[in-house]
ChimeraX commands (.cxc) that place a marker at each C-alpha (Angstrom):
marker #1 position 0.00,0.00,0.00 radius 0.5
marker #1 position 1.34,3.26,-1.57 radius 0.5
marker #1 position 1.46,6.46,1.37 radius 0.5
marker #1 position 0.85,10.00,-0.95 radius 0.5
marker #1 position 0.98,13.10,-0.26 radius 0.5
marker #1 position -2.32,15.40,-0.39 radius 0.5
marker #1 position -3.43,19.01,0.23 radius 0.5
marker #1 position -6.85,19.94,1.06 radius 0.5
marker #1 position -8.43,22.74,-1.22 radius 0.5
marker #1 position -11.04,23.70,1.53 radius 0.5
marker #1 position -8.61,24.55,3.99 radius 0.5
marker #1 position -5.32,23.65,2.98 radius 0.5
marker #1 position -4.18,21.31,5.40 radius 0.5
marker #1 position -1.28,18.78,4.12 radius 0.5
marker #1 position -1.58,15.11,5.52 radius 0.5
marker #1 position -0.13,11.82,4.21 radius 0.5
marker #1 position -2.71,8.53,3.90 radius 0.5
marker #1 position -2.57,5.33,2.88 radius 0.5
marker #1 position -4.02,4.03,-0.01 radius 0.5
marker #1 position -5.28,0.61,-0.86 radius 0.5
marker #1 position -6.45,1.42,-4.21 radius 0.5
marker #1 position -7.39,4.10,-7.13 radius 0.5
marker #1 position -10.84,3.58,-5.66 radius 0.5
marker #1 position -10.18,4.44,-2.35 radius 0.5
marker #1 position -11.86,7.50,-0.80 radius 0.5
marker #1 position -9.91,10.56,0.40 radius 0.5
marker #1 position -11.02,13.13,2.97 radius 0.5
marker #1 position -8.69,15.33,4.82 radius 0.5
marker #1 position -8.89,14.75,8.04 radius 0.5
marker #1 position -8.99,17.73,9.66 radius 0.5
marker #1 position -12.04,19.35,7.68 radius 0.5
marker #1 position -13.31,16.25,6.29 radius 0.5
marker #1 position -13.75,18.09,2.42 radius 0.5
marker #1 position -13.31,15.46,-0.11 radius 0.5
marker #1 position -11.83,18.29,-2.43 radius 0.5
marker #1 position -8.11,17.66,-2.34 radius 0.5
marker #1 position -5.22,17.29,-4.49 radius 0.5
marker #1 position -2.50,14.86,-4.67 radius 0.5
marker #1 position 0.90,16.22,-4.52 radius 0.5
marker #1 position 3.89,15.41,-6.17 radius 0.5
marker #1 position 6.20,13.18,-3.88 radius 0.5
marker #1 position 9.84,13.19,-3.57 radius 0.5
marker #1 position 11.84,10.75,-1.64 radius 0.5
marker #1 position 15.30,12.01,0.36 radius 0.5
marker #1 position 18.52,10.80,-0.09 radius 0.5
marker #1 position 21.28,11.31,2.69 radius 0.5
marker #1 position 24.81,12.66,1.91 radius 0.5
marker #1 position 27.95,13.68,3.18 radius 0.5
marker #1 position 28.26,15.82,0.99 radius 0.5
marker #1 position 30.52,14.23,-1.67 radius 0.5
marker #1 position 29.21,13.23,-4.89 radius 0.5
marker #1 position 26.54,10.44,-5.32 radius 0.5
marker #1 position 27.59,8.03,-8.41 radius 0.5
marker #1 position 26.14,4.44,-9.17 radius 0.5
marker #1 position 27.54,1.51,-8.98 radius 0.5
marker #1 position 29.77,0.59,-11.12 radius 0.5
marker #1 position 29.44,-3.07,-10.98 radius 0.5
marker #1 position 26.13,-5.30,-11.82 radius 0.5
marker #1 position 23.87,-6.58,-8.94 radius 0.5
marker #1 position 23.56,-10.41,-10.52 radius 0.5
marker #1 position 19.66,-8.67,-11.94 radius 0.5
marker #1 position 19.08,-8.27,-15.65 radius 0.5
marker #1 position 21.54,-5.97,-17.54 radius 0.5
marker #1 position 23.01,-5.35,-14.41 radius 0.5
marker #1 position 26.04,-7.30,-14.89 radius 0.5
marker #1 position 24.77,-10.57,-15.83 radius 0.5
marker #1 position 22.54,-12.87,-14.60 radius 0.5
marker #1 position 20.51,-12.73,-17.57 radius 0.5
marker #1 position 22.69,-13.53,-20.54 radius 0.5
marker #1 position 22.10,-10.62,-22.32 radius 0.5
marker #1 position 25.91,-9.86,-21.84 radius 0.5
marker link #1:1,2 radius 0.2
marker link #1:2,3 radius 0.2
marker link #1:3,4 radius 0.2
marker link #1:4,5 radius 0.2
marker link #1:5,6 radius 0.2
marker link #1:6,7 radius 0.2
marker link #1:7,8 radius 0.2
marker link #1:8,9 radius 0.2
marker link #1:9,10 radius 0.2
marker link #1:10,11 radius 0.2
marker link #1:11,12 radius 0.2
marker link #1:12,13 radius 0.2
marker link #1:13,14 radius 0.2
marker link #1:14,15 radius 0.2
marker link #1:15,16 radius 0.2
marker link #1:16,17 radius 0.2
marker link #1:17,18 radius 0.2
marker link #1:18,19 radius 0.2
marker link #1:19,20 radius 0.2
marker link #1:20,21 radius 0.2
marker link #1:21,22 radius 0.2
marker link #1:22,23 radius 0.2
marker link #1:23,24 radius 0.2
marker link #1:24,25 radius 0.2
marker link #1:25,26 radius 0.2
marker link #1:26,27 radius 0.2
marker link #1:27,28 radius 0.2
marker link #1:28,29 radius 0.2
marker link #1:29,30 radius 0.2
marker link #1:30,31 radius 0.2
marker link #1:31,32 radius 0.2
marker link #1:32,33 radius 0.2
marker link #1:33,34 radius 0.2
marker link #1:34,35 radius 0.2
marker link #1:35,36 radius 0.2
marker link #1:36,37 radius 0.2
marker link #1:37,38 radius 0.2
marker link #1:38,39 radius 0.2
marker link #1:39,40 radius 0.2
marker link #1:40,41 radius 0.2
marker link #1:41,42 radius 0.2
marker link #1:42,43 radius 0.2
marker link #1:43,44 radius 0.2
marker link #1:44,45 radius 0.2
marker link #1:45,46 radius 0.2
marker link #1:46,47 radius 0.2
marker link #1:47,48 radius 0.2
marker link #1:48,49 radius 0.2
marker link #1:49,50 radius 0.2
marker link #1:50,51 radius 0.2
marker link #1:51,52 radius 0.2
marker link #1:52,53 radius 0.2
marker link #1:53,54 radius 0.2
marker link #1:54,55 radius 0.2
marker link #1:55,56 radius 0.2
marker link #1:56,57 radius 0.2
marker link #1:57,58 radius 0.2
marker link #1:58,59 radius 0.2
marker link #1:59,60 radius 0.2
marker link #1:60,61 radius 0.2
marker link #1:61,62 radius 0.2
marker link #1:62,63 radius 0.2
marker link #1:63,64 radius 0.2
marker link #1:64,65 radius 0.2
marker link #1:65,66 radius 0.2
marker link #1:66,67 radius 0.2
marker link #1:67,68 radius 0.2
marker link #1:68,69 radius 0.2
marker link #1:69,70 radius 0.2
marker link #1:70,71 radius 0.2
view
């Protein structure tokens, strides 16, 4: 189950849920409008300030460096 991000148009309160589906109901919960908005998410990364590079070497997964004999 997916956690987003939404904003509530009525009184603009920000709040994360859970959802279980594209079904599922939203209300914010602190006016209880169901006229909200998802918001874009962003996940964080943690540095020390150098620079952040990929691996260089495969992780045994498809194309990653074998594993699937594409190579």
């Amino acid at each position: 189950m997916p956690i987003y991000e939404y904003r509530c148009r009525g009184c603009g309160h920000d709040f994360e849920k859970y959802v279980h589906g594209p079904a599922s109901k939203v209300a914010c919960p602190t006016c209880q409008s169901g006229d909200i908005t998802r918001k874009l998410s962003v996940f964080g990364l943690r540095s020390d300030g150098g620079v952040m590079t990929a691996p260089t070497t495969g992780g045994g997964g498809c194309c990653g460096g074998g594993g699937c004999g594409c190579h």
